[in-house]
C-alpha positions in Angstrom: 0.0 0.0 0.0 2.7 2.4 0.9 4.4 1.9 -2.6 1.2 3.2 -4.5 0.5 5.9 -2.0 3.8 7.3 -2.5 3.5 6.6 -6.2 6.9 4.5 -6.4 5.3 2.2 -8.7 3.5 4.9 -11.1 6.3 5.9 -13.6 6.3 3.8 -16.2 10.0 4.2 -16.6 11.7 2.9 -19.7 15.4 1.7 -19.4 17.2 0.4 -16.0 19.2 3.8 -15.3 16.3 5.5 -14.7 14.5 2.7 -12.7 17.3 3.1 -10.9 17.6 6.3 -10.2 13.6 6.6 -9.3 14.1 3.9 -6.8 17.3 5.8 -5.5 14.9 9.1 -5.1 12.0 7.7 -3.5 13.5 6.7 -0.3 15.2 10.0 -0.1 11.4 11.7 -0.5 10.4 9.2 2.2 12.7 10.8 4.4 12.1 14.0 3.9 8.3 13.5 4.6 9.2 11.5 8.2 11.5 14.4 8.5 8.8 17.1 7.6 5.6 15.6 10.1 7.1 17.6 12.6 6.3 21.0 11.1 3.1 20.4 9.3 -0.6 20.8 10.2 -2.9 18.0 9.6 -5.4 18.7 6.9 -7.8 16.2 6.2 -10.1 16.3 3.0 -13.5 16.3 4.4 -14.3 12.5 4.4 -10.6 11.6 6.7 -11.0 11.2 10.3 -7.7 13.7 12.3 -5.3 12.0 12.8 -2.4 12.5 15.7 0.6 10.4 14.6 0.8 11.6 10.9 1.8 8.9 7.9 3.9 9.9 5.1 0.9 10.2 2.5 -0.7 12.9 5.5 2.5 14.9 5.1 2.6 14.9 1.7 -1.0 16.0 1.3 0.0 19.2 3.8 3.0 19.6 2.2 1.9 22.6 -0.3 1.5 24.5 2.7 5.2 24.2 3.8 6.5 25.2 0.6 4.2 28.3 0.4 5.5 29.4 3.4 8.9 28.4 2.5 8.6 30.3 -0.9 10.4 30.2 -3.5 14.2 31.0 -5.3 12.7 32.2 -8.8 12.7 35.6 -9.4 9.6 37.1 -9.1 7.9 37.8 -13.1 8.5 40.8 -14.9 5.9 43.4 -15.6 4.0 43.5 -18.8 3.4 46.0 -21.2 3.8 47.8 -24.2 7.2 46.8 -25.7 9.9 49.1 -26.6 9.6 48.3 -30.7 12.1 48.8 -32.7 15.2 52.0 -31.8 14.7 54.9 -33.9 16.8 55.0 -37.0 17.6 51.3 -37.1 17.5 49.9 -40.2 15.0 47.1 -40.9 15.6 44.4 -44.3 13.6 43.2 -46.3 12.6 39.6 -45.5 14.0 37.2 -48.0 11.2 35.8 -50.5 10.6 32.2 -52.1 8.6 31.1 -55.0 5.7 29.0 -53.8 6.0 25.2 -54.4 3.0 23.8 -56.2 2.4 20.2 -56.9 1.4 19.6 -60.3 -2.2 17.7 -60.6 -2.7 14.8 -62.5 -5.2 12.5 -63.3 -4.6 9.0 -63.3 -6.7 6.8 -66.0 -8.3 3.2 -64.5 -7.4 1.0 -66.8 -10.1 -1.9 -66.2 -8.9 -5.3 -66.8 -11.6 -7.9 -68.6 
């Protein structure tokens, strides 16, 4: 049960190296969940019972709250709006033209075999 929960059996991973390397990660995100019951809140969805002592799928489902409050290293976006265009006095080319490719139509004659 704990394998599905913590969805180490859902990528459908194609060669060894990477099968190897999910099975390397997931006991590392195990640990990080057993390390993170500590500091999170339970939050059950409406039809879960509270619970005290919290399993590792529990912390992972109030783990978005962690990270919010964690935040994040990305910059925050830049502003949008009217663009600067092109400088003043710079000189723009001509874009370089090509004849259009048509295929030629032909009818084929059914010859009928008797």
């Amino acid at each position: 049960m704990a394998k599905q929960r913590l969805h180490w059996t859902l990528p459908k991973l194609s060669t060894p190296k990477q099968c190897e390397r999910w099975s390397d990660l997931m006991p590392m995100i195990t640990w990080e969940l057993w390390l993170a019951r500590e500091i999170v809140t339970d939050r059950p969805l409406p039809w879960q019972k509270r619970l005290t002592k919290l399993t590792p799928g529990r912390v992972a489902q109030a783990m978005p709250g962690v990270l919010a409050a964690i935040g994040t290293p990305a910059n925050s976006p830049k502003l949008r709006g009217k663009s600067p265009g092109w400088e003043p006095g710079q000189q723009r080319l001509q874009r370089t033209r090509y004849p259009i490719v048509k295929k030629a139509f032909s009818r084929s004659s059914k010859k009928t075999k008797i």
